[in-house]
C-alpha positions as CSV (number, residue, x, y, z in Angstrom):
1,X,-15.3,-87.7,-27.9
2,X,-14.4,-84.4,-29.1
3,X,-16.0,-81.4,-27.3
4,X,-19.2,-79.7,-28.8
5,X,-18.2,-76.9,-30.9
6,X,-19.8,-74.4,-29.1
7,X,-16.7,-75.3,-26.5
8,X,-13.7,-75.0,-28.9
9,X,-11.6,-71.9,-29.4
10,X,-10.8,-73.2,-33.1
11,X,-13.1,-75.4,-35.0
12,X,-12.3,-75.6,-38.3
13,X,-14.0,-77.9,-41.0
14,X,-13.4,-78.1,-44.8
15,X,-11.5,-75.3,-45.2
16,X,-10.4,-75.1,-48.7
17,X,-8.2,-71.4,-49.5
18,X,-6.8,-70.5,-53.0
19,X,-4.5,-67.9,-54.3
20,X,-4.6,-66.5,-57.5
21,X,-6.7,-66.4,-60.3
22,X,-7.3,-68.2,-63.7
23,X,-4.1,-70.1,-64.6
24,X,-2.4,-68.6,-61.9
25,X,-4.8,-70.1,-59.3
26,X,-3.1,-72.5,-56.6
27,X,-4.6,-74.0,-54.3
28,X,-2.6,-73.8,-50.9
29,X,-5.4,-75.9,-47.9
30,X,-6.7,-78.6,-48.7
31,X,-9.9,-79.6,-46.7
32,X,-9.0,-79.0,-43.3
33,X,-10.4,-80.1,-40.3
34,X,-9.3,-78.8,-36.7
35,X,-9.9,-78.3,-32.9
36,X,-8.5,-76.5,-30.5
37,X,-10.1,-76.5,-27.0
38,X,-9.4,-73.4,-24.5
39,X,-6.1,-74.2,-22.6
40,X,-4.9,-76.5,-24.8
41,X,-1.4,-75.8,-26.6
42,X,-1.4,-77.0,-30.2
43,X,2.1,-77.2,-32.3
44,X,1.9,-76.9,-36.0
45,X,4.7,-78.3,-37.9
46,X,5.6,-79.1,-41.5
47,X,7.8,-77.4,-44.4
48,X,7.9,-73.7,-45.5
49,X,5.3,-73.1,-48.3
50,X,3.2,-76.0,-47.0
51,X,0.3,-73.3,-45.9
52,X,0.9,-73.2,-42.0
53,X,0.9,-69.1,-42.1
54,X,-2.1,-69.1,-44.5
55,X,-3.9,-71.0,-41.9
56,X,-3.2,-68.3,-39.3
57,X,-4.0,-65.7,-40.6
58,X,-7.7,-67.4,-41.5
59,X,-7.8,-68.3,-37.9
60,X,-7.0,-64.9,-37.0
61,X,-9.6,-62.8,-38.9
62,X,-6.7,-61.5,-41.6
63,X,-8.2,-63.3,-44.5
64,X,-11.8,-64.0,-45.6
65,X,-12.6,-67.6,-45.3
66,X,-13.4,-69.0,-49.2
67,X,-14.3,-72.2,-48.5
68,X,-15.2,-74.4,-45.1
69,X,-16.0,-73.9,-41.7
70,X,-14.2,-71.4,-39.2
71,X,-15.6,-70.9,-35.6
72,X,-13.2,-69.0,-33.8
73,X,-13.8,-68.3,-30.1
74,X,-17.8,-68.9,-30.9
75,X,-17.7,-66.9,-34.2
76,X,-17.9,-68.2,-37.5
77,X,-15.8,-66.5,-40.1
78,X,-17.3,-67.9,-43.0
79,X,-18.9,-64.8,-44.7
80,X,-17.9,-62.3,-41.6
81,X,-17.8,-59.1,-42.3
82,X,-14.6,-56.7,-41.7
83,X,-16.4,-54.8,-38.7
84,X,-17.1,-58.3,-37.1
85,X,-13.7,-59.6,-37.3
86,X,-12.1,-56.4,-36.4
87,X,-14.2,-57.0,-33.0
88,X,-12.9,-60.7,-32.8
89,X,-9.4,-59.8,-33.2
90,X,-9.3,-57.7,-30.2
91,X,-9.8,-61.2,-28.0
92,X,-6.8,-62.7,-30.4
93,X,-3.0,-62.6,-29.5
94,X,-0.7,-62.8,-32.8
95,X,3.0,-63.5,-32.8
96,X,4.6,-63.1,-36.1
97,X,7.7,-63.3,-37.5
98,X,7.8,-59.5,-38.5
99,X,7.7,-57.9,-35.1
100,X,5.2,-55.0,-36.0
101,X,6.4,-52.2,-33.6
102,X,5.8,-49.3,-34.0
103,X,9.3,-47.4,-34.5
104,X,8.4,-44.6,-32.7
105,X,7.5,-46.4,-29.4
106,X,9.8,-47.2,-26.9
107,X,9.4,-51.1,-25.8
108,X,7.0,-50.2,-23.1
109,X,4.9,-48.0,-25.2
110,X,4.5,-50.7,-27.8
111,X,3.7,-53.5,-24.8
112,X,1.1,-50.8,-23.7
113,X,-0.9,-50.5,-26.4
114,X,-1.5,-54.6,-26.3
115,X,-2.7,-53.7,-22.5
116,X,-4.6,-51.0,-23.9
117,X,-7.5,-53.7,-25.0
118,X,-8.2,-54.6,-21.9
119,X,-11.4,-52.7,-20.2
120,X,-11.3,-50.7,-17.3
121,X,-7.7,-50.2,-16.7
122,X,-6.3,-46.5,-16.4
123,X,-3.3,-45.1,-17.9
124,X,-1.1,-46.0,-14.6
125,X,-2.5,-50.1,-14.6
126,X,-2.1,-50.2,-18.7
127,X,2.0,-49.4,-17.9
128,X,2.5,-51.0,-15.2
129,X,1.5,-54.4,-16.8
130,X,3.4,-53.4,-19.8
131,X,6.1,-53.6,-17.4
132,X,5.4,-56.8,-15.9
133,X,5.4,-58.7,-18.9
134,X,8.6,-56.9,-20.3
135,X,10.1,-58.7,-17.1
136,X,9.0,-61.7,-17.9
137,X,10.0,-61.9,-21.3
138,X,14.0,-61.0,-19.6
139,X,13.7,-57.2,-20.8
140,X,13.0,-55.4,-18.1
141,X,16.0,-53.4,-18.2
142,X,15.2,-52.0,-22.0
143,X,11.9,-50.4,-21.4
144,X,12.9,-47.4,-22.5
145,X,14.2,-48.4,-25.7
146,X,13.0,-47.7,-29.5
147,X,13.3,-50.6,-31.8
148,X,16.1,-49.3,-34.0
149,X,18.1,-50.3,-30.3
150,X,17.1,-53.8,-30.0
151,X,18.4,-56.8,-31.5
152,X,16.0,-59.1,-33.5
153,X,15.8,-61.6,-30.5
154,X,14.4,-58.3,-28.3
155,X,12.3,-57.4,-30.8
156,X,9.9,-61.1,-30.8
157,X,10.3,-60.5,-27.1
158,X,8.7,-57.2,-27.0
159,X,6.2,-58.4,-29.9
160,X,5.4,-61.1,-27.3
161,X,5.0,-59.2,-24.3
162,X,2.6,-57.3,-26.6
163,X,0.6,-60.3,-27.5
164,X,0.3,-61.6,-23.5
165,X,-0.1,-57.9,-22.4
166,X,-3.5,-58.0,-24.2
167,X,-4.7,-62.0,-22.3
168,X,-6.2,-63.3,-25.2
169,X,-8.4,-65.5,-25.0
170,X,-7.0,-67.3,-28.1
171,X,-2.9,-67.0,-29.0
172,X,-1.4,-67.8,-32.5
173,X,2.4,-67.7,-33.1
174,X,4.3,-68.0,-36.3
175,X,8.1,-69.4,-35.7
176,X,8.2,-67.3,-31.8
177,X,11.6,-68.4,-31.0
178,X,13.0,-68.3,-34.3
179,X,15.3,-65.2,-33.3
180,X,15.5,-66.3,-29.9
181,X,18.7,-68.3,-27.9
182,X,17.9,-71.9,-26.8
183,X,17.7,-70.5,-22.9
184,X,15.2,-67.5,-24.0
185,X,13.2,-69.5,-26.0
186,X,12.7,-72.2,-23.8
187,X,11.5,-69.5,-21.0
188,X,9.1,-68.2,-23.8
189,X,6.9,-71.3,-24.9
190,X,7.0,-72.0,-20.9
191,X,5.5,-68.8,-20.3
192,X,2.7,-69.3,-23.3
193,X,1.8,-72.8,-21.9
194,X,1.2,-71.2,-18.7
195,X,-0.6,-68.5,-19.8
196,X,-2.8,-71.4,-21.8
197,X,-3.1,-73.3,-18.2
198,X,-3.7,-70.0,-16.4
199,X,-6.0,-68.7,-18.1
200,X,-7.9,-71.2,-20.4
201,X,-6.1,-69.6,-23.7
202,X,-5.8,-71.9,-26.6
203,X,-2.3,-71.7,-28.4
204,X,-2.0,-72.6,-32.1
205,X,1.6,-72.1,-32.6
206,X,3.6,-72.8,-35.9
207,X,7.5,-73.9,-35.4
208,X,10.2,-75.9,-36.9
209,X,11.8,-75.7,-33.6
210,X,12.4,-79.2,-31.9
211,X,13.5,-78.0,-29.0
212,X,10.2,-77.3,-27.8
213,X,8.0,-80.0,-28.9
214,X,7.6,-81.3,-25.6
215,X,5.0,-78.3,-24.5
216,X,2.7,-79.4,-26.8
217,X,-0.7,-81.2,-25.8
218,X,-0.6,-82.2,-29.5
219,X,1.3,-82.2,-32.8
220,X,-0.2,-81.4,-36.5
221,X,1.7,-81.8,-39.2
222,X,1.2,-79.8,-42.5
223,X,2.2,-80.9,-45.7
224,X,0.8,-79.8,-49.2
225,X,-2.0,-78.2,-48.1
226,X,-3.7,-80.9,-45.4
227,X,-3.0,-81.5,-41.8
228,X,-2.3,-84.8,-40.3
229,X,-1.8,-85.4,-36.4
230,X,0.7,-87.4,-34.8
231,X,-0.5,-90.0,-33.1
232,X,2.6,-90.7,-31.3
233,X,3.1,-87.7,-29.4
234,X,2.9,-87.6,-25.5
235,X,3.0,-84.4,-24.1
236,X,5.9,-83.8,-21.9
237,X,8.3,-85.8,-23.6
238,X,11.5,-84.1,-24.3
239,X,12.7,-84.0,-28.1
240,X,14.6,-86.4,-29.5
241,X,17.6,-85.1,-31.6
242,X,19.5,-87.1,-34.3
């Protein structure tokens, strides 16, 4: 029996999302249906242009729902205003595939400002768990480094460190160990699924990684616009290669 609602991170029904207008209109999800229930890791799979990143950015407050259902962390974000999700957002950890720092910002500047969002923590606290999660993504020797100084592999780091810095109550992660070695990004998901275990954070991450499969409590595939789970799956078991 699937857990009320009112007890999900995500719960999704319907959702329907267009781009476009007139003849140029395409439809990209197709009457979705998800759940995601705090502390549990969710992998979403399936080809590029199939909608996976459009669904994210729904989930995360970027884009006003059209069409459907979309409780996230309690709120619905059907007809949501911008002030509303602004507020949600701050309890919402997003990895994408763009890094976002801020140039000027060393690493542990831009780590900070993820800390920043959580209440009651001076200036000293704020870097000193900026710090802490720069270690544990392997960077603790760059803190002090701009952007323009960092591969693309340190950059999803920091943009990580960012994201866990904040302890979101919900995390979503477009391709997180796409720039990342096989060592570095198996340390990565680890560290996400532990923060999900933790700390009761649901994960909704997108990959086309198979190295990391195994993390997953369960696996949703996308494909033209709908999502399909796979039965099969059995978290823990390692991923089979060809």
């Amino acid at each position: 029996m699937s857990p009320p609602s009112a007890a999900r991170a995500i719960a999704i029904e319907g959702l329907s999302h267009w781009y476009g207008t007139g003849s140029t209109r395409r439809q990209v999800l197709q009457g979705v249906d998800l759940q995601v229930a705090p502390g549990e890791v969710v992998l979403l799979t399936g080809p590029s242009g199939c909608g996976k990143t459009t669904l994210l950015t729904l989930v995360g407050a970027l884009r006003q729902v059209q069409e459907g259902s979309v409780a996230v962390l309690g709120q619905q974000l059907n007809g949501a205003g911008r002030g509303s999700r602004q507020r949600l957002r701050r309890s919402i950890g997003m990895i994408f595939q763009g890094h976002n720092l801020l140039r000027c910002l060393s690493a542990e500047q831009n780590v900070q400002m993820g800390a920043d969002l959580l209440p009651g923590l001076g200036y000293r606290a704020r870097r000193d768990q900026a710090r802490e999660w720069l270690r544990a993504v392997g960077l603790g020797d760059e803190l002090h480094k701009l952007p323009h100084d960092l591969s693309g592999g340190q950059k999803q780091r920091v943009a990580i460190a960012r994201a866990l810095a904040a302890r979101p109550r919900l995390l979503l992660a477009d391709e997180p160990t796409a720039a990342l070695d096989s060592r570095t990004g198996r340390e990565v998901v680890e560290l996400l699924q532990r923060l999900a275990r933790e700390q009761e954070c649901a994960v909704l991450m997108v990959t086309h990684d198979p190295r990391i499969l195994d993390i997953a409590d369960r696996l949703v595939r996308m494909e033209d616009g709908r999502l399909q789970e796979d039965p099969s799956h059995r978290p823990g078991a390692a991923a089979v290669y060809a």
